[in-house]
N, C-alpha and C positions, 0 to 999 in steps of 0.2 A: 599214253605210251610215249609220245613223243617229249612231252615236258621231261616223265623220267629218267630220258636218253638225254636232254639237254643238263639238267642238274648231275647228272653222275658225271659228264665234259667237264661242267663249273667246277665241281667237285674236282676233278682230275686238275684240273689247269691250274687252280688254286694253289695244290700242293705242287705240280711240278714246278714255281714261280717260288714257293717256298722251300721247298729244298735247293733251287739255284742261287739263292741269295743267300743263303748260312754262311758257305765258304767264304763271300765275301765280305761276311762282319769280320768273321775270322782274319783274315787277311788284314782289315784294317786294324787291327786291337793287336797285331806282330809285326808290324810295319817295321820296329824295331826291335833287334835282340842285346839285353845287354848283362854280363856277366864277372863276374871277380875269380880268379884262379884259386881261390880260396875263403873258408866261411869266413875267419878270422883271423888276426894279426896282432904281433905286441908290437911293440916303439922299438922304431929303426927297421922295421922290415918292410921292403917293398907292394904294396897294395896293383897289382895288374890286369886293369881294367883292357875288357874285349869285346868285342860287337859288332854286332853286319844290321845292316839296312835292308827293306828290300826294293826298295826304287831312290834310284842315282840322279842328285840334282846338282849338276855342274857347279863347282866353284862353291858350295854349303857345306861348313864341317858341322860338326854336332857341337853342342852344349854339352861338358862334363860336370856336374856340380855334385856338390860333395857337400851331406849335411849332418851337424853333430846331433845328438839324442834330445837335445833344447829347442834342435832345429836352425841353431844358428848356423849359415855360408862357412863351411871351414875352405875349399876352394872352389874356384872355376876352372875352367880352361877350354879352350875351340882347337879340336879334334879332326883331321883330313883327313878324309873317307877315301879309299885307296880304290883303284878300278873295280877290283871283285869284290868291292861292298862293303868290305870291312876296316872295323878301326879300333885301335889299341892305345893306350897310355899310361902311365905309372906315375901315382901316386908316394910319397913317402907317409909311410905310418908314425906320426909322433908330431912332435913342434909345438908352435907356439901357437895355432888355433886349435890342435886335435891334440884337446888331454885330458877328455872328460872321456871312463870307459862306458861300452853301452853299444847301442846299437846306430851304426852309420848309416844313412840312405843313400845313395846314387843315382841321381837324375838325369837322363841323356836326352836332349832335345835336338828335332834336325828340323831347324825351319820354322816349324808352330808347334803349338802347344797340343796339338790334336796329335800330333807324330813326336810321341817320348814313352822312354819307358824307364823303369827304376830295378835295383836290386839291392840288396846291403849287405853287412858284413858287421861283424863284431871286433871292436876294440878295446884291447886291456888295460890303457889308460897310458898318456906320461907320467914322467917324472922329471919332468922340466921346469925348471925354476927361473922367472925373472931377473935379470941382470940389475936389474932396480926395483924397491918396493914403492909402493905408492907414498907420492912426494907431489910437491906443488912447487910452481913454476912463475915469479913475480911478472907482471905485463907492464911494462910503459903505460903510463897514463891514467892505470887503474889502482887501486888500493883492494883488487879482488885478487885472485891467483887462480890461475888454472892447474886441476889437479892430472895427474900423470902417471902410469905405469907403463914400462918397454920393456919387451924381451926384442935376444940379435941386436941391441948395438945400445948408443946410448942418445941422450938427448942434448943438445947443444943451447938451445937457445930458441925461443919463440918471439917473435916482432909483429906487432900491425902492421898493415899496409893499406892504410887511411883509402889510399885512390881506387884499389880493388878489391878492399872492404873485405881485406883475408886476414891471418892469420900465419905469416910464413916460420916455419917449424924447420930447424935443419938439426939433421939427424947422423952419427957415424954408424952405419950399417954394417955390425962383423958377419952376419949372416941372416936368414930368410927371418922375420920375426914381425911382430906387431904391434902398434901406438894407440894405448886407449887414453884418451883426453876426455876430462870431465871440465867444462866451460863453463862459466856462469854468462846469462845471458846481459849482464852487466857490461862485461866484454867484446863480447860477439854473438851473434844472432842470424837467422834466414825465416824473413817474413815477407807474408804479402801484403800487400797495400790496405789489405782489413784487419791485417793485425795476426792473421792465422798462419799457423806454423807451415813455411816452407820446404822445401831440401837445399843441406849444402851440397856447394860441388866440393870435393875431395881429388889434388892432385898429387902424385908421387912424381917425381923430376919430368913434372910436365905432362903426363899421362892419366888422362882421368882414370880412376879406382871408385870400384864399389869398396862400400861399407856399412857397420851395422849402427844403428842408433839407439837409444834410449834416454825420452826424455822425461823432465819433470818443468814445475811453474817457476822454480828458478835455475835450472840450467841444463845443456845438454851434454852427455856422454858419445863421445865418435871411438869405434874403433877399427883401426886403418891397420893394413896386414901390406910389409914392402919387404921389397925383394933384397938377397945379399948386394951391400955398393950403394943403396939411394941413399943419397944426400941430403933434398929438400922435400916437403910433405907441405904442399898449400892448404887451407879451410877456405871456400869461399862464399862468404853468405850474403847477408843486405846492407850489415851496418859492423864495425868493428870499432871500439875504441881508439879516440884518435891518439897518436904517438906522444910522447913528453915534450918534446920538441915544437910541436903544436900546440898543443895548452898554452907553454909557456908564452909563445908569441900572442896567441890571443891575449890572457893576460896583460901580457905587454902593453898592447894595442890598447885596450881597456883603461887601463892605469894612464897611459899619454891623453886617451880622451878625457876622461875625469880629470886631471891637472889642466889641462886645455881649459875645460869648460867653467871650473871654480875659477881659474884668472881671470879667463872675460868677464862672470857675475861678478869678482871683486875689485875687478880692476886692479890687479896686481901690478905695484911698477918697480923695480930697482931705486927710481930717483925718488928720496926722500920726499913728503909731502912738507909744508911751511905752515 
């Protein structure tokens, strides 16, 4: 009798241990609520993202990330979480990374990857067109060219910069748009000392930027998304093509020591021999 007095307790205790912990998976799997004012959007309409947390970590905004139907980063952004928990931001529907229609995702992260949650919405595609079609771009030093397409502004000119092994790119920016460079690795490069493919760093006037890549065994594709007004767009990898400028002097150098070194073996003189 007493055993079956003790297993019905086990029994009981069991379950009340298991129904006090449900609520709190629950709680953990809504940590975040995140929402669009609407299912769907055409080009040029405002996207307004809204959301509450429900524990407040001083001085942490959220992660907004925004992803096309490829999956490719259309943006990001860090979001400040307001006293009573919540927080807002607006997106423009259209441009120059969002123009493929289909289904967008929205990522909110606050802090780690354990506390995020998602929602999406439907877009009906741009109709934005590049301000340039794809064209190539001569380098100092090389006889390769780097390929190019820009929408929002146009492209000026692309330089090595032998000492910081970059790529400096200056750009007139009429407005928010994006620079996809196809590089051959003949020009520029980011490896590790075994030979395996690195990351570049990617600067926009001075500000490190994310970016998407796609590579192949002779070159790599970047493309860099800057804001209306930037100027300059760094690449910066392990090795870049040294300048014209540079060549030539080696060159240079080379040809003085070859003349140098045939005179000494011939004894070269001005004064006639007899």
């Amino acid at each position: 009798m007493m055993k079956a007095h003790l297993s019905v307790f086990a029994l009981s205790a069991i379950l009340v241990v298991s129904i006090g912990m449900a609520p709190a998976f629950g709680q953990v799997q809504n940590s975040i609520v995140v929402t669009t004012d609407k299912a769907s959007y055409s080009e040029g309409e405002t996207i307004i993202v809204t959301g509450e947390v429900r524990d407040l970590y001083s001085g942490t905004p959220v992660s907004v990330i925004v992803q096309a139907p490829n999956d490719n980063r259309v943006s990001i952004a860090q979001v400040t979480i307001g006293a009573d928990k919540r927080f807002s931001t607006e997106i423009a529907a259209g441009g120059a990374l969002m123009k493929a229609s289909g289904t967008y995702t929205i990522t909110v992260q606050y802090g780690t990857e354990n506390r995020s949650a998602t929602t999406s919405f439907e877009f009906g595609g741009s109709t934005a067109t590049s301000t340039l079609s794809d064209t190539t771009v001569v380098i100092e030093g090389s006889n390769d060219l780097i390929g190019y397409e820009i929408t929002g502004g146009k492209l000026l000119s692309i330089m090595p910069d032998v000492d910081a092994n970059s790529l400096i790119i200056s750009i007139d920016a009429t407005s928010d748009g994006s620079l996809t460079l196809t590089i051959p690795r003949s020009v520029a490069d980011a490896l590790f000392e075994n030979g395996d493919d690195d990351e570049f760093f990617v600067l926009v006037d001075g500000e490190e930027v994310d970016f998407d890549e796609t590579k192949t065994s002779t070159d790599r594709t970047l493309t860099i998304s800057f804001p209306e007004g930037a100027e300059e767009i760094e690449v910066i990898g392990t090795w870049v093509v040294p300048e014209f400028g540079t060549i030539a002097a080696m060159i240079l150098a080379v040809a003085i020591i070859s003349i140098i070194a045939v005179s000494a073996k011939s004894k070269l003189s001005i004064i006639p021999r007899y």
